[in-house]
C-alpha positions as CSV (number, residue, x, y, z in Angstrom):
1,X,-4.7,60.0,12.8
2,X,-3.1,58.7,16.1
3,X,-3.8,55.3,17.7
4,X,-3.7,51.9,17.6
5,X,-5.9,50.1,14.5
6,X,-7.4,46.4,15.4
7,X,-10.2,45.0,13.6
8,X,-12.5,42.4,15.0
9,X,-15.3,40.6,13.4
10,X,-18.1,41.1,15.7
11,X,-21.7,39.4,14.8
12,X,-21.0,39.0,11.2
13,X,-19.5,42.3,10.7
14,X,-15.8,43.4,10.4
15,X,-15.6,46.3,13.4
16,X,-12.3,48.9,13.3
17,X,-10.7,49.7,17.1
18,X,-8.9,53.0,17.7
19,X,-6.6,52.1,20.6
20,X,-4.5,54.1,23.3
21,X,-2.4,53.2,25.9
22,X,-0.8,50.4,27.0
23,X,-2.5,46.9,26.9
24,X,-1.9,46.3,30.6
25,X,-3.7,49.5,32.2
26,X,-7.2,49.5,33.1
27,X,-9.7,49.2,30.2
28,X,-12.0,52.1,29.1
29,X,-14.3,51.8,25.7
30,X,-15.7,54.9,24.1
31,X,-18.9,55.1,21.7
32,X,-18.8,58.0,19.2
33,X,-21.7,59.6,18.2
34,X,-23.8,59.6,14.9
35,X,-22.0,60.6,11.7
36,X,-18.4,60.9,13.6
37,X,-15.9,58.3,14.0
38,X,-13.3,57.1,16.3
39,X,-11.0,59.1,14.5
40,X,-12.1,62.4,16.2
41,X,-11.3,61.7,19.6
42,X,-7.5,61.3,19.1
43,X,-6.8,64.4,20.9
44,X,-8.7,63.1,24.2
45,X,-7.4,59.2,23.5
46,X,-4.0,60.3,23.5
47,X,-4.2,62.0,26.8
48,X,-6.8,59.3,28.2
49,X,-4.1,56.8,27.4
50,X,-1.5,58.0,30.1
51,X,-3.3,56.1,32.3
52,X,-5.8,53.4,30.9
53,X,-6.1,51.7,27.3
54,X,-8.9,53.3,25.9
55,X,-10.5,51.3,23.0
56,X,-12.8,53.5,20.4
57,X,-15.2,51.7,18.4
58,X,-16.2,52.4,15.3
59,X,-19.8,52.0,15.0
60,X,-21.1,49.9,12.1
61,X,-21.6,52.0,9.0
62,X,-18.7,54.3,10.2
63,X,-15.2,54.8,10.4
64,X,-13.4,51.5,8.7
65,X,-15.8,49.2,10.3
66,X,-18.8,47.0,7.4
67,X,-21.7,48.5,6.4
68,X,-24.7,45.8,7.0
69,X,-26.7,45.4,3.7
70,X,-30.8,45.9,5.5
71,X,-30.0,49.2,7.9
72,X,-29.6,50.5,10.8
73,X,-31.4,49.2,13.9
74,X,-30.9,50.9,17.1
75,X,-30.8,48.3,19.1
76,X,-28.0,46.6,17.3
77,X,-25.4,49.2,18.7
78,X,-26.1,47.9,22.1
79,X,-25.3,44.2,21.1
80,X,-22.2,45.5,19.2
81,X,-20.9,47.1,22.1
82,X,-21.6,44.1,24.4
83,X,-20.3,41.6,21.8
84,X,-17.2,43.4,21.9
85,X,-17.0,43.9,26.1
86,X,-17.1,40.0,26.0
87,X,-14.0,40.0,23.5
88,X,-12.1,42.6,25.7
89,X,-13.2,41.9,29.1
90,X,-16.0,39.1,29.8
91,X,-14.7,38.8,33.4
92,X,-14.3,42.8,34.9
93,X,-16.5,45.5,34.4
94,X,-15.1,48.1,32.8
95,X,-15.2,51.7,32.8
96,X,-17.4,53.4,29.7
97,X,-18.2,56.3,27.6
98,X,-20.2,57.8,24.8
99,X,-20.7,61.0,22.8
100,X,-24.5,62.1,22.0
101,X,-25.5,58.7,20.0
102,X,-23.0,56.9,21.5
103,X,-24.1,58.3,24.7
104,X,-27.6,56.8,24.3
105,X,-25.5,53.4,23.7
106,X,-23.6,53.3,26.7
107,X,-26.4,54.6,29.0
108,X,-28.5,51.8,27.9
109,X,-26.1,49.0,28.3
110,X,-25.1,50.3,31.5
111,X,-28.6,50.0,32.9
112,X,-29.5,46.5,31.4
113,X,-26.1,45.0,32.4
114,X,-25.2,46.9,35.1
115,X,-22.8,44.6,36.6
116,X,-20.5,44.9,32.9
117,X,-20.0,49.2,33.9
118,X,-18.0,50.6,36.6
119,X,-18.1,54.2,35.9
120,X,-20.4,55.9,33.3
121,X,-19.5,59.0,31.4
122,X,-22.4,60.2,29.2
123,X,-21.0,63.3,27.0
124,X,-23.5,65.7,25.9
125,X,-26.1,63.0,25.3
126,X,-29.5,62.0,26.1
127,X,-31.2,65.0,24.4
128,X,-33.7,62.9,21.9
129,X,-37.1,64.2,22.1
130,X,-39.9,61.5,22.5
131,X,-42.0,60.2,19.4
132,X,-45.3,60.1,19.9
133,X,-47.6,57.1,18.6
134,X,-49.2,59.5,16.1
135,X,-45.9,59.8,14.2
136,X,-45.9,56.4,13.5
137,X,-47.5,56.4,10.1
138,X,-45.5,59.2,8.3
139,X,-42.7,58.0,9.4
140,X,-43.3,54.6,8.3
141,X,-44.4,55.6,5.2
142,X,-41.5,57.9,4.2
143,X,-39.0,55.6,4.9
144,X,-40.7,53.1,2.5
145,X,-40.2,56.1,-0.1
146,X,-36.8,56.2,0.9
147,X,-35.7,52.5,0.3
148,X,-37.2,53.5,-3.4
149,X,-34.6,55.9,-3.7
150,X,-31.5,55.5,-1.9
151,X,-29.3,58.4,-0.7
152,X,-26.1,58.6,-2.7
153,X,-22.8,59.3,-0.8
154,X,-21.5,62.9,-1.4
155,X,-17.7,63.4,-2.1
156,X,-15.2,66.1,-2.2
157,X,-12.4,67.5,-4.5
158,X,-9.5,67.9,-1.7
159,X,-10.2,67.2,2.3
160,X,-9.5,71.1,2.6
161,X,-12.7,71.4,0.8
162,X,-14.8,69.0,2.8
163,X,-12.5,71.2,6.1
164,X,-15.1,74.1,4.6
165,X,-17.7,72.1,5.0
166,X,-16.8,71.3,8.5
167,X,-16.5,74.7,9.2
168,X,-19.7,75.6,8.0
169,X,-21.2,73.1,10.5
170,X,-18.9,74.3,13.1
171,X,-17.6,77.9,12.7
172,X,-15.6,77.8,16.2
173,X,-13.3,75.6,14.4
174,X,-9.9,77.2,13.4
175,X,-8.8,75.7,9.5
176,X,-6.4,73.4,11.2
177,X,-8.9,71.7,13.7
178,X,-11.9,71.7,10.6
179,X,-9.0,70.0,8.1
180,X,-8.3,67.7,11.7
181,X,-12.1,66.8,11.7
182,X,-12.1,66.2,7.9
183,X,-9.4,63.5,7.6
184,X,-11.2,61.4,10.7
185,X,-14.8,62.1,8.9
186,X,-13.5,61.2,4.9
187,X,-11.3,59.0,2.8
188,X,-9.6,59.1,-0.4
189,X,-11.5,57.0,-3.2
190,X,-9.8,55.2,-6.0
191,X,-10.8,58.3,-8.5
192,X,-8.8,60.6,-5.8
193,X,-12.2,62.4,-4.7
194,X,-12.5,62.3,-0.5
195,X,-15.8,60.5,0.4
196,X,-17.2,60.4,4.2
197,X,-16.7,57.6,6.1
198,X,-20.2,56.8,6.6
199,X,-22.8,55.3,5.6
200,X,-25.5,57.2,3.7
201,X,-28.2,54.7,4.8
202,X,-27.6,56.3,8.4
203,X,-29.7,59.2,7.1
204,X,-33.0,56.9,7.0
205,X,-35.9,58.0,8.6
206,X,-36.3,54.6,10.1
207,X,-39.8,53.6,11.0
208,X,-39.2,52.7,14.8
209,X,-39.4,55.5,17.0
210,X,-38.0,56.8,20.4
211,X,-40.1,56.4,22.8
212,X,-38.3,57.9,26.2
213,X,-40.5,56.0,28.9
214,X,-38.8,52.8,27.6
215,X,-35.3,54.5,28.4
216,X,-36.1,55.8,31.6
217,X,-37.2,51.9,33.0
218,X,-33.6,51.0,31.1
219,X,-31.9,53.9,33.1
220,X,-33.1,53.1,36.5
221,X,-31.1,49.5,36.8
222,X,-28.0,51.5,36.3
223,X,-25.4,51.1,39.3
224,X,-22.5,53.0,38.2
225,X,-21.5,56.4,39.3
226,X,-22.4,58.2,36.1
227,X,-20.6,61.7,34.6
228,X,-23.2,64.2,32.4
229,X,-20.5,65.7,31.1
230,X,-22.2,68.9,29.1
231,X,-21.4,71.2,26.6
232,X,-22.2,74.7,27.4
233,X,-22.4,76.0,23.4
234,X,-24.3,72.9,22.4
235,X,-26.8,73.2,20.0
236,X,-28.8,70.3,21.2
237,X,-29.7,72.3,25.1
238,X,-32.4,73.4,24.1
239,X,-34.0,70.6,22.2
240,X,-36.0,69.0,25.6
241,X,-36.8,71.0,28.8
242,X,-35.6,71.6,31.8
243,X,-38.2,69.3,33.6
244,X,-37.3,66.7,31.1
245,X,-33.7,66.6,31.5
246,X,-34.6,66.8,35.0
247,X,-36.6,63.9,35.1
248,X,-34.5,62.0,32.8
249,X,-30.9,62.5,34.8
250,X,-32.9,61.5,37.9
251,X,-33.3,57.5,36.6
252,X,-29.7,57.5,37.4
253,X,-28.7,56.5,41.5
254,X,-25.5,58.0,41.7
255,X,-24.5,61.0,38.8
256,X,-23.2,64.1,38.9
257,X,-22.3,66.8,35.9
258,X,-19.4,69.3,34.7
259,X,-19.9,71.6,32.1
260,X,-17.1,72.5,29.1
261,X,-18.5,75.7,29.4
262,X,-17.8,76.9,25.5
263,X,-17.9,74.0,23.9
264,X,-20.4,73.0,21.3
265,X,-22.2,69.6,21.1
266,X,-18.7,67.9,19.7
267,X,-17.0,69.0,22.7
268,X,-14.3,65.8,22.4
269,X,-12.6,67.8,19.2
270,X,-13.7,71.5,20.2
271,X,-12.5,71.3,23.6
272,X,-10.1,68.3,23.9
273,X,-7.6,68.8,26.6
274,X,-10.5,70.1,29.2
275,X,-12.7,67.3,27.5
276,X,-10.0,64.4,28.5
277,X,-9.1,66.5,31.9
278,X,-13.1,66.3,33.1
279,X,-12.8,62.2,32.2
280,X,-9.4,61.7,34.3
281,X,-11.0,63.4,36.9
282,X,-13.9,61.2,36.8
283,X,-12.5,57.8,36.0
């Protein structure tokens, strides 16, 4: 995989940087979404880093970045990300974007320190549907269940059979682009078998739940000119409605959108050159 590898230690975790560009060029900081990795974006870091160092984090519990012992707490993605800005640029805002989870990320530090983000880009992102207080209490209960029996990692004989797999998930995918996506999703192990580069605890029904409203007061202190960049073949358009994405979008003062017209949800590997061309435009 292309780019630049840094690691930084971050609130008690070791955190893995994909990098791009020159050190010198204006700074841009992408979040990847949930189960991918920096490693995915190569294609649109390579051509985002003709003209600004773009710096990829790994999430923790993905990529080459720890895995914390208790779990995965949403809001610890949002201190991660602004523990790093404060290593890479405490003084100038800087411009930033996210994929789907990672979308959720940047939106939300964006509106709670709005003076830390000059341009937004949100990529196919904001689509989780609210949880309403009745939920509470299966949810709750089954993740209890869970920490009683912990989700084992699944591995693979050969990254051309975890490609399969990819393909599966993505049929769009030529074998070269699925076998592409495997080697940024999985790792040899010491017995030779190709593990994923995630976190199995990631899969956790955690007991907190999404409440939108909560969101939408986040959203509205957001000052940057913001990018909905969309995917027209995601799988995730129809998952709120119209009046909902409506209603969410409108929290934000200055946005506009683009669509990748056939790209699914992971348009940043499915449709790289017009994903990185719609950014440069933007940023």
């Amino acid at each position: 995989m292309s780019g630049e590898s840094l690691y930084l230690r971050l609130r008690g975790l070791r955190f893995h940087l994909r990098c791009w560009g020159a050190e010198e060029a204006p700074l841009l900081v992408y979040c990847h979404g949930w189960l991918d990795t920096t490693a995915t974006f190569a294609d649109v870091g390579e051509r985002l880093g003709q003209r600004f160092r773009v710096v990829a984090l790994d999430q923790r519990g993905y990529g080459y970045s720890e895995w914390p012992v208790d779990g995965y707490w949403f809001p610890d993605y949002v201190a991660d990300l602004e523990t790093l800005l404060d290593r890479l640029s405490p003084e100038q805002p800087v411009r930033l974007a996210g994929h789907s989870m990672g979308g959720q990320v940047a939106s939300l530090y964006a509106g709670l320190r709005p003076a830390r983000v000059s341009k937004l880009a949100v990529l196919d992102s904001l689509f989780l549907p609210d949880m309403p207080a009745g939920s509470a209490p299966r949810r709750f209960n089954r993740w209890l269940d869970q920490l009683k029996a912990p989700e084992r990692g699944k591995t693979y004989a050969s990254f051309e059979e975890l490609a399969a797999r990819v393909r599966k998930q993505h049929p769009q995918l030529s074998e070269e682009r699925a076998l592409f996506v495997a080697r940024g999703w999985g790792a040899a192990g010491s017995d030779g078998r190709i593990r994923l580069l995630a976190d199995p605890k990631h899969r956790l029904d955690m007991p907190s739940l999404y409440r939108n409203a909560e969101s939408m007061e986040i959203w509205k202190g957001i000052t940057a000119p913001t990018l909905f960049l969309d995917a027209g073949a995601s799988a995730f358009v129809k998952v709120i409605s119209p009046e909902e994405k409506a209603a969410r979008r409108a929290c934000f003062r200055d946005q506009r959108e683009a669509v990748i017209a056939d790209a699914g949800h992971m348009l940043h590997f499915d449709a790289p050159e017009a994903t990185a061309q719609a950014l440069l435009d933007f940023f």
